[in-house]
N, CA, C and O atoms as a GROMACS GRO file, in nm:
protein
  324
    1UNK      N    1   0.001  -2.840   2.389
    1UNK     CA    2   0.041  -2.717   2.453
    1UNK      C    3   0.187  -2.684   2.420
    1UNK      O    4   0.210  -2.564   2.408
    2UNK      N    5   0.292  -2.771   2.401
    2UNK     CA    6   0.445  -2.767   2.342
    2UNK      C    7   0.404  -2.737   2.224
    2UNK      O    8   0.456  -2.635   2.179
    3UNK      N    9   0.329  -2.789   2.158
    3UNK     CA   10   0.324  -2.688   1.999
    3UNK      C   11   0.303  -2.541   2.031
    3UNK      O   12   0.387  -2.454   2.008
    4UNK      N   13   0.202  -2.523   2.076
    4UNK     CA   14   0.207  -2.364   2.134
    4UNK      C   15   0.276  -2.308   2.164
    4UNK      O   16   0.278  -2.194   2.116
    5UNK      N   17   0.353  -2.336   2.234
    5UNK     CA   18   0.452  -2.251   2.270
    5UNK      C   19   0.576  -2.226   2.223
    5UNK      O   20   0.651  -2.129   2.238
    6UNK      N   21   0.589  -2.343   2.152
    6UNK     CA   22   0.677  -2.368   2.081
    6UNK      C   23   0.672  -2.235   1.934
    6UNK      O   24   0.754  -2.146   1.910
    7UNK      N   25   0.587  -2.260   1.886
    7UNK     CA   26   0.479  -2.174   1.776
    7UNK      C   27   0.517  -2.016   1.818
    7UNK      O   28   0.584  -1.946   1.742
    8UNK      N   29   0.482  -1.983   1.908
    8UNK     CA   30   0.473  -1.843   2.001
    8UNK      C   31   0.616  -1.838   2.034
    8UNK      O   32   0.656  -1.724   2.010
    9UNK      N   33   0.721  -1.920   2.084
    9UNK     CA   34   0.865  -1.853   2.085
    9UNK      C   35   0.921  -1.837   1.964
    9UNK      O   36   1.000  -1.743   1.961
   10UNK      N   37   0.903  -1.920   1.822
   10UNK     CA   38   0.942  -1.893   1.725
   10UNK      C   39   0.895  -1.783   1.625
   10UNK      O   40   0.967  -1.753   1.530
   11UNK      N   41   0.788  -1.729   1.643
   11UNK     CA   42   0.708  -1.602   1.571
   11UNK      C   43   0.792  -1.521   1.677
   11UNK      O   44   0.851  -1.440   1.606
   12UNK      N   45   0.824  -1.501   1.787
   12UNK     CA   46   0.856  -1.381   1.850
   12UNK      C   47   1.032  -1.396   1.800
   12UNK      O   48   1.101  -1.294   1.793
   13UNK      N   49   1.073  -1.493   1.778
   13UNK     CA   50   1.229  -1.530   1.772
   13UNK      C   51   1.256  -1.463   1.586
   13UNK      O   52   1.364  -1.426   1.538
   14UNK      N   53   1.110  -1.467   1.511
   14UNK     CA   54   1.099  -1.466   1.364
   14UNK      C   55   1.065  -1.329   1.329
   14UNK      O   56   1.092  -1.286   1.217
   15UNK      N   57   1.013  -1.265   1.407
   15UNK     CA   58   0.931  -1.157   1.376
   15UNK      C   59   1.017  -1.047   1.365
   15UNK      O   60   1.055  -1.031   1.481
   16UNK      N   61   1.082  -0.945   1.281
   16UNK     CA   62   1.154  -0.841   1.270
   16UNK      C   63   1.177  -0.762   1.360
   16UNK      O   64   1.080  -0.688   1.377
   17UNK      N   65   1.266  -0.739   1.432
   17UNK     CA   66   1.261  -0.607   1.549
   17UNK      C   67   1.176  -0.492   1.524
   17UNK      O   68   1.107  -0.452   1.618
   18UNK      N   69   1.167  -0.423   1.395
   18UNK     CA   70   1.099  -0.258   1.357
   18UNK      C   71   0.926  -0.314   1.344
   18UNK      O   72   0.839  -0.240   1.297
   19UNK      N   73   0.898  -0.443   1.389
   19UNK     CA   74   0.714  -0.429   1.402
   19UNK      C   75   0.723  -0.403   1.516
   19UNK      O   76   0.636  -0.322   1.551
   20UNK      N   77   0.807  -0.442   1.617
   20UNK     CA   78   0.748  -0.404   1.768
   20UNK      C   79   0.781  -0.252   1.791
   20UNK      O   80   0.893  -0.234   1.838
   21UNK      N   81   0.709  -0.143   1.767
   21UNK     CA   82   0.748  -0.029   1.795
   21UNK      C   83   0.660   0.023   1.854
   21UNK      O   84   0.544   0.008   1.814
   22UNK      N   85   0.682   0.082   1.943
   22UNK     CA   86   0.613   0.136   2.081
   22UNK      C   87   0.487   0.086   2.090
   22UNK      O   88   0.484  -0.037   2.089
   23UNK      N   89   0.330   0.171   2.104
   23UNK     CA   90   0.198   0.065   2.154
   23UNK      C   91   0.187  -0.074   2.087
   23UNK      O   92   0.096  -0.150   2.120
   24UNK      N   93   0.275  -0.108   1.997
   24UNK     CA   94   0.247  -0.209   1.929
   24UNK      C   95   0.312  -0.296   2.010
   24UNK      O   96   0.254  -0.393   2.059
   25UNK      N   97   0.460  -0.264   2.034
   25UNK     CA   98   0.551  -0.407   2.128
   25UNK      C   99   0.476  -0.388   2.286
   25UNK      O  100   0.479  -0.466   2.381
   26UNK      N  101   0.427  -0.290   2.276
   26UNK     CA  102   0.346  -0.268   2.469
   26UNK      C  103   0.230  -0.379   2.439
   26UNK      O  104   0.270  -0.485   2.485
   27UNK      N  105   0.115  -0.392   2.384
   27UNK     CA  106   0.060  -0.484   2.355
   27UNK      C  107   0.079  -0.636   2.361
   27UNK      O  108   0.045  -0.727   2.437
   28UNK      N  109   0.171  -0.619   2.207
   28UNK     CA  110   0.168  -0.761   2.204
   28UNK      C  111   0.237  -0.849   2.298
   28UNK      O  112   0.230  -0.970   2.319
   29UNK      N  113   0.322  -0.732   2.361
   29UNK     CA  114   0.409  -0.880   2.529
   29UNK      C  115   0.326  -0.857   2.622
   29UNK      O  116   0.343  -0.927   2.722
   30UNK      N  117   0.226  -0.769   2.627
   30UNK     CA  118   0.118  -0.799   2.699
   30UNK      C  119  -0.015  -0.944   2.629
   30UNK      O  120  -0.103  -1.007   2.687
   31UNK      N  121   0.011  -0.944   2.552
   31UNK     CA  122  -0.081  -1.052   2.486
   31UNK      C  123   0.002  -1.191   2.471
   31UNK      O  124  -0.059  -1.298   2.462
   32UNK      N  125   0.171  -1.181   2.469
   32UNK     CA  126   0.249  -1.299   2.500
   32UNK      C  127   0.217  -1.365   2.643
   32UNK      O  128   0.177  -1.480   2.656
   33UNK      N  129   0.246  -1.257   2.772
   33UNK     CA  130   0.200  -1.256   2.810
   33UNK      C  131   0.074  -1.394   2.933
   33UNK      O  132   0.083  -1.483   3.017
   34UNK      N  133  -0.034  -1.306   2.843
   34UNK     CA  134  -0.121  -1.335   2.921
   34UNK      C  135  -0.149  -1.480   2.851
   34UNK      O  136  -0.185  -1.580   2.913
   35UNK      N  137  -0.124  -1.470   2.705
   35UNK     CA  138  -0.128  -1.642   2.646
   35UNK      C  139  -0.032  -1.735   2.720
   35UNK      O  140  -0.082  -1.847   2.728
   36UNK      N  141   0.068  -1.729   2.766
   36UNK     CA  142   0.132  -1.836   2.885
   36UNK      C  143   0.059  -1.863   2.951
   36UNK      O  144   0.069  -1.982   2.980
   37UNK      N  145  -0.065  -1.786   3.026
   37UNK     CA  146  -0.097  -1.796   3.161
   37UNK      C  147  -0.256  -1.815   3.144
   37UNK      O  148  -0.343  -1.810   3.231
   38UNK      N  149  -0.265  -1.837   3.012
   38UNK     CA  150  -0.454  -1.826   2.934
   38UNK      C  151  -0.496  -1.969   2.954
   38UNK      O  152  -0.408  -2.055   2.947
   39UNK      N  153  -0.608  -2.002   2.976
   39UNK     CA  154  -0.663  -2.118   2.998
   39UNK      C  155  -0.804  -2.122   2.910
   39UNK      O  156  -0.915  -2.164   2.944
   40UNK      N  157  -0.741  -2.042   2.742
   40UNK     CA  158  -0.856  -2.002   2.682
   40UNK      C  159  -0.863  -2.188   2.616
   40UNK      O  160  -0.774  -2.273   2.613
   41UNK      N  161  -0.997  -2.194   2.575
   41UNK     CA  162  -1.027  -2.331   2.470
   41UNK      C  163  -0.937  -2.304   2.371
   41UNK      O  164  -0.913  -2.187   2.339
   42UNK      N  165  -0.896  -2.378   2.330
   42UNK     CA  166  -0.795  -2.466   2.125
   42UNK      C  167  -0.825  -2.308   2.022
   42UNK      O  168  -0.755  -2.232   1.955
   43UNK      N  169  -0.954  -2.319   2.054
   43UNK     CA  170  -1.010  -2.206   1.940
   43UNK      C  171  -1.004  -2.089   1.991
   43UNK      O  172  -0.946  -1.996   1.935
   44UNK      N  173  -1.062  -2.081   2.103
   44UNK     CA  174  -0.996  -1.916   2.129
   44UNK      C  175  -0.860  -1.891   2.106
   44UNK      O  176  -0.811  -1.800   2.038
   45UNK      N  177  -0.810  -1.969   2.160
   45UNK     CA  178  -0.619  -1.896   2.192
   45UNK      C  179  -0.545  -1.911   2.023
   45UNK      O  180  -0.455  -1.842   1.975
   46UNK      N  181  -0.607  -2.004   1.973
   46UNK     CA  182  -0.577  -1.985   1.820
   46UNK      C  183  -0.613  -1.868   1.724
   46UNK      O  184  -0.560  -1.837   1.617
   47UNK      N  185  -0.727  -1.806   1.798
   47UNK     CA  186  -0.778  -1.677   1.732
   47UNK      C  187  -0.671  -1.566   1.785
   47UNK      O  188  -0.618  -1.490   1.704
   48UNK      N  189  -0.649  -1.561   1.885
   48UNK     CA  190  -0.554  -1.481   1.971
   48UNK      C  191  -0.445  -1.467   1.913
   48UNK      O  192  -0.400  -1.353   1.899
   49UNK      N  193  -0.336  -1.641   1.839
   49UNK     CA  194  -0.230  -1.624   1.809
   49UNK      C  195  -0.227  -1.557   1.660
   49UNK      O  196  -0.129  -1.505   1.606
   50UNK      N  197  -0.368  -1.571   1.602
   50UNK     CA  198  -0.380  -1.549   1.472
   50UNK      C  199  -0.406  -1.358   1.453
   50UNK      O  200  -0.378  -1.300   1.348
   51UNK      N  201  -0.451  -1.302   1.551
   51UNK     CA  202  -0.487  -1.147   1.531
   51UNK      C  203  -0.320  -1.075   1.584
   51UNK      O  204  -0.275  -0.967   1.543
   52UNK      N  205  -0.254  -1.162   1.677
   52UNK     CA  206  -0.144  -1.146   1.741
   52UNK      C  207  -0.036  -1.110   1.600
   52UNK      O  208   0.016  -1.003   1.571
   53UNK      N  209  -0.026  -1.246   1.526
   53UNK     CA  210   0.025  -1.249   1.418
   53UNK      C  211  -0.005  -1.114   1.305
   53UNK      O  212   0.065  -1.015   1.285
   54UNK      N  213  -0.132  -1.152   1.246
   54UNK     CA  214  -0.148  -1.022   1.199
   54UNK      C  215  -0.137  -0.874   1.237
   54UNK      O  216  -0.156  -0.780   1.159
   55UNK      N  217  -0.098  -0.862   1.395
   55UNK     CA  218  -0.064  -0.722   1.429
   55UNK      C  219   0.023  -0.712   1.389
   55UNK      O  220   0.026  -0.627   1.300
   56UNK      N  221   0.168  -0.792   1.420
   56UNK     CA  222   0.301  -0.802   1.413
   56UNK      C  223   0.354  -0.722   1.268
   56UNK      O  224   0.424  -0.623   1.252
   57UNK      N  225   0.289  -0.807   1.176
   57UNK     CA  226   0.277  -0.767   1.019
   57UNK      C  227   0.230  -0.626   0.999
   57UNK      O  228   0.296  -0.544   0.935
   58UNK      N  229   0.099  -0.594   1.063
   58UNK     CA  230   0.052  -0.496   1.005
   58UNK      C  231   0.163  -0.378   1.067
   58UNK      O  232   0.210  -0.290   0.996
   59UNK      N  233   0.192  -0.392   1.206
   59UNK     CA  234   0.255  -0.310   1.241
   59UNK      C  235   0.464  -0.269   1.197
   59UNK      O  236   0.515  -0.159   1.218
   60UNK      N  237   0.514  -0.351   1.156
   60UNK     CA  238   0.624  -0.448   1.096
   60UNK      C  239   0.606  -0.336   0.978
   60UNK      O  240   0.709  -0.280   0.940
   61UNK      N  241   0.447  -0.290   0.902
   61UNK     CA  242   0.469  -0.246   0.792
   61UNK      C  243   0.418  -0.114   0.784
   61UNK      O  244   0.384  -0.055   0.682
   62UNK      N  245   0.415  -0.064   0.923
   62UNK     CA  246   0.389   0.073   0.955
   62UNK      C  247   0.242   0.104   0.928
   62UNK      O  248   0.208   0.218   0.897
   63UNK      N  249   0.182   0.034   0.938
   63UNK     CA  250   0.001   0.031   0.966
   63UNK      C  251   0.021   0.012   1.119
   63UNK      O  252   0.038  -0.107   1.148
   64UNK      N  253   0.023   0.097   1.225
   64UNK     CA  254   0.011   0.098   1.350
   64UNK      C  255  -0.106   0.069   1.438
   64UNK      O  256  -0.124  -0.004   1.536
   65UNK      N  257  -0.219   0.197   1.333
   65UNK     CA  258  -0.340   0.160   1.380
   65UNK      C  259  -0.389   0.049   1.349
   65UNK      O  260  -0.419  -0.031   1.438
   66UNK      N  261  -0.405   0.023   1.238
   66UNK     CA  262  -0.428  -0.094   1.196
   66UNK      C  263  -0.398  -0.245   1.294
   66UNK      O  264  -0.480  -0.336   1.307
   67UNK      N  265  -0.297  -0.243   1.340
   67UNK     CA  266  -0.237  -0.347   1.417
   67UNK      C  267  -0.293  -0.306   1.562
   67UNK      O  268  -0.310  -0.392   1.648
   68UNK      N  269  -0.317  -0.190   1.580
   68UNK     CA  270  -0.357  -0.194   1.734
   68UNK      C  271  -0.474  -0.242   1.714
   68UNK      O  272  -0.501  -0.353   1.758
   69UNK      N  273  -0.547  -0.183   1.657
   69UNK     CA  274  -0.701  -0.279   1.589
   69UNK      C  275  -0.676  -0.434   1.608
   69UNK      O  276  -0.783  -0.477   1.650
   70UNK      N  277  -0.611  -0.509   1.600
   70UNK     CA  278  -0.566  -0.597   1.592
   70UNK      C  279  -0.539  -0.690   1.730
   70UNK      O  280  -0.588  -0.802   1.750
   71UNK      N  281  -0.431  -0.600   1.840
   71UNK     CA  282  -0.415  -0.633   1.949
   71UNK      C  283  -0.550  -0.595   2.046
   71UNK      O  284  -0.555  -0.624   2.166
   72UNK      N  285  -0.641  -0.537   1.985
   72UNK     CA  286  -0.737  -0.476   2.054
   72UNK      C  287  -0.837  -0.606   2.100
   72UNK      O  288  -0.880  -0.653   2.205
   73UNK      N  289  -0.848  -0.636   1.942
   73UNK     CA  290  -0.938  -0.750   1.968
   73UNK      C  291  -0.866  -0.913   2.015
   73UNK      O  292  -0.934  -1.016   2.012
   74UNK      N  293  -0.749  -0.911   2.048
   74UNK     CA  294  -0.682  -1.042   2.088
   74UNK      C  295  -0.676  -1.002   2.259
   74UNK      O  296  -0.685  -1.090   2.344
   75UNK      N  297  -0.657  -0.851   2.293
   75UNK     CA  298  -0.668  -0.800   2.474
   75UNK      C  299  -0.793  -0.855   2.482
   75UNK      O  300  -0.806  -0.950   2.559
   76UNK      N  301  -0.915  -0.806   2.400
   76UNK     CA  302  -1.065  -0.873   2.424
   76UNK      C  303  -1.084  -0.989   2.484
   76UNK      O  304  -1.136  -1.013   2.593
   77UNK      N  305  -1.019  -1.092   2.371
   77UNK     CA  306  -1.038  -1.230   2.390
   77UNK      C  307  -1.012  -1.258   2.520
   77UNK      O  308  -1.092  -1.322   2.589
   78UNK      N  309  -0.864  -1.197   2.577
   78UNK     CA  310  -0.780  -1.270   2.684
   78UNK      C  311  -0.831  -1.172   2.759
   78UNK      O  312  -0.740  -1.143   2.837
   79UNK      N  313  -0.939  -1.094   2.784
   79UNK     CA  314  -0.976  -1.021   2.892
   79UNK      C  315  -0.886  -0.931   2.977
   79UNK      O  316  -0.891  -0.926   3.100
   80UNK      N  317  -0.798  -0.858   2.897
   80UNK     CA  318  -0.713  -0.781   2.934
   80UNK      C  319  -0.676  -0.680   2.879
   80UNK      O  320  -0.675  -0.665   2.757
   81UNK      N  321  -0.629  -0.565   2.994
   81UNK     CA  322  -0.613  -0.434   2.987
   81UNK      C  323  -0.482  -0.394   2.844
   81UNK      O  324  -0.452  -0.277   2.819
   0.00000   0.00000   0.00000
């Protein structure tokens, strides 16, 4: 679980300021979030950090939709709005 989190403060510490831009940074600290407080299995929350990741990017490179696509299906996982 210290790898995790560990993992998840350094992608947010790594990740460029201009991906989080508006529904995209509303999301994904909603998906930071709810992964602190997730009691998903190894494999779920790994899928989570992995669509999380690829939003960051997609959105980072001005594919917005694309990345909400992205956070869409990681809110899924973690059952949230």
């Amino acid at each position: 679980m210290n790898r995790l989190a560990f993992a998840l403060v350094a992608a947010l510490l790594l990740a460029p300021a201009p991906a989080f831009a508006g529904a995209c940074q509303d999301d994904i600290a909603k998906i930071d979030k709810a992964l602190e407080k997730s009691e998903l299995a190894a494999d779920a929350k790994q899928e989570v950090i992995d669509l999380r990741e690829q939003a960051v990017q997609l959105c980072g490179a001005g594919n917005d939709q694309q990345g909400l696509d992205q956070t869409a299906q990681a809110k899924q996982i973690l059952n949230i709005d």
